[in-house]
C-alpha positions, 0 to 999 in steps of 0.5 A, a space after each residue: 483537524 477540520 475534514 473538508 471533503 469526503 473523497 471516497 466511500 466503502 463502495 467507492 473503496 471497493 471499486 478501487 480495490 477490485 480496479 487494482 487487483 484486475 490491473 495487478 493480474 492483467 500485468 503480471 499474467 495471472 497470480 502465479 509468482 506474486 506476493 503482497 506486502 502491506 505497509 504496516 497499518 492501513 497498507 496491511 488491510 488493503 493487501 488483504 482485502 487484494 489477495 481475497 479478491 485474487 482468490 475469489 477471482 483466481 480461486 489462488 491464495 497469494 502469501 500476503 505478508 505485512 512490512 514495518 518499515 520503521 527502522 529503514 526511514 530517512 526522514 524520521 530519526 529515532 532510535 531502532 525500534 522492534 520490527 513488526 513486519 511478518 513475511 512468512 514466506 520467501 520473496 526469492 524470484 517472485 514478484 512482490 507487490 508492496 501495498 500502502 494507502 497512500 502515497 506522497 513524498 515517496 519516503 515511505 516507498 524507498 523505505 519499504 524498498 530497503 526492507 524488502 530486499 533485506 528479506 531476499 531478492 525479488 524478480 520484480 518489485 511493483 507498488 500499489 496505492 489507494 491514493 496517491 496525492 502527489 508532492 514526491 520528493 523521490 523519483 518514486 511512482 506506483 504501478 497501480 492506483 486507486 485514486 489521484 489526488 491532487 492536494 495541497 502541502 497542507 492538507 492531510 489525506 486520511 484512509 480509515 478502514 473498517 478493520 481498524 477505524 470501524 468504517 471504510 472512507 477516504 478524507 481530506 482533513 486541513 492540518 490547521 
């Protein structure tokens, strides 16, 4: 896989981060009542570095869980698989926000749907992504956004995060 284009960087990445988390408390009055479920890897990063910045903002620790969303795919047959997720807290009535880096067919989205209301019932669901390049197959869209971009069904959108990749950056890789 050949990277052609460098779309964000760590600074471009911490602006989005900090876009999103004002736009999550603007809508939802504050951080009373939220949560923030990460999608298992990258989407677990991202909800993390979102509650630190709720609290530096707030000064309120928001729960922060992350979500294996592995046995609820449609996508993908393979036999069940342990589920990794770690949600320490209740999600009755509070609003929950899902977390991932990016989205594309929706797939992902529906799935982690599924397993959230497995765990209870929310007052109110909402999405936030890093990236969203498009292409739905699923009438799926994110509340908050870091980035729209537009690609190709054969171009790759890959999130390395410092965390796990040892730095921040946003890429665009061809799939030849």
């Amino acid at each position: 896989m050949t990277e052609k284009a460098i779309i964000m960087d760590e600074n471009s990445m911490q602006r989005a981060i900090t876009r999103i988390t004002y736009e999550i408390l603007e809508r939802n009055k504050g951080a009373n009542d939220i949560c923030l479920v990460g999608i298992l890897s990258r989407g677990r990063i991202l909800a993390d570095r979102i509650a630190k910045k709720i609290f530096e903002l707030e000064a309120i620790s928001v729960n922060c869980g992350c979500l294996d969303v592995s046995n609820y795919r449609d996508d993908e047959k393979r036999t069940a698989v342990d589920d990794k997720s770690s949600i320490n807290f209740d999600i009755t009535n509070r609003c929950v926000i899902i977390v991932d880096d990016v989205i594309y067919t929706g797939r992902t989205a529906r799935a982690s749907l599924d397993a959230i209301i497995k765990r209870g019932r929310p007052k109110l669901i909402q999405l936030a992504v890093l990236i969203d390049r498009g292409h739905r197959e699923l009438p799926i869209r994110p509340d908050y956004v870091g980035k729209n971009l537009p690609t190709s069904k054969d171009e790759l959108v890959r999130v390395k995060v410092r965390e796990i990749d040892s730095l921040d950056k946003v890429a665009i890789v061809s799939n030849e």
